[in-house]
C-alpha atoms as one frame of an Amber mdcrd trajectory, in Angstrom:
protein
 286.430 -14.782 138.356 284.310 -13.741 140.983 284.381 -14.686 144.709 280.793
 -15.636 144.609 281.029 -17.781 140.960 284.363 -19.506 142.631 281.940 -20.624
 145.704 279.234 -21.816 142.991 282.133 -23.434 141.203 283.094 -25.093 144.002
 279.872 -26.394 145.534 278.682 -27.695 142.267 281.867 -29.781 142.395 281.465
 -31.011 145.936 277.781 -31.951 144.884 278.378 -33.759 141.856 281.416 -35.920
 144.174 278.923 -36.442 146.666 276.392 -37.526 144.296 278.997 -40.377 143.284
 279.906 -41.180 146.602 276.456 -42.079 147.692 275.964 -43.828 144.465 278.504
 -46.467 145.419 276.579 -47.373 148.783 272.992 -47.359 146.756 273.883 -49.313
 143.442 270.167 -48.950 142.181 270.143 -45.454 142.113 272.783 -46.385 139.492
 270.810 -48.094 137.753 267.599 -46.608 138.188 269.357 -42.982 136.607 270.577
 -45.271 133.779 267.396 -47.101 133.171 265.295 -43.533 133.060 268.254 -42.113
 130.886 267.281 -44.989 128.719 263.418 -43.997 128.618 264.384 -40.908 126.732
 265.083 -42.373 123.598
């Protein structure tokens, strides 16, 4: 693996933790994901 596809790796990760972290101070962006996730089908 790569140096630069580690750092992508790794930065996707910290995004997707951060992404949950702020989603436990903002509960309707919870909801609001779920509720256009639902609009799909």
């Amino acid at each position: 693996m790569t140096r630069t596809r580690r750092w992508l790796l790794h930065g996707a990760a910290v995004a997707v933790l951060a992404i949950v972290f702020a989603a436990y101070f903002n509960p309707h962006l919870l909801v609001e994901l779920a509720g256009r996730a639902w609009a799909c089908f």
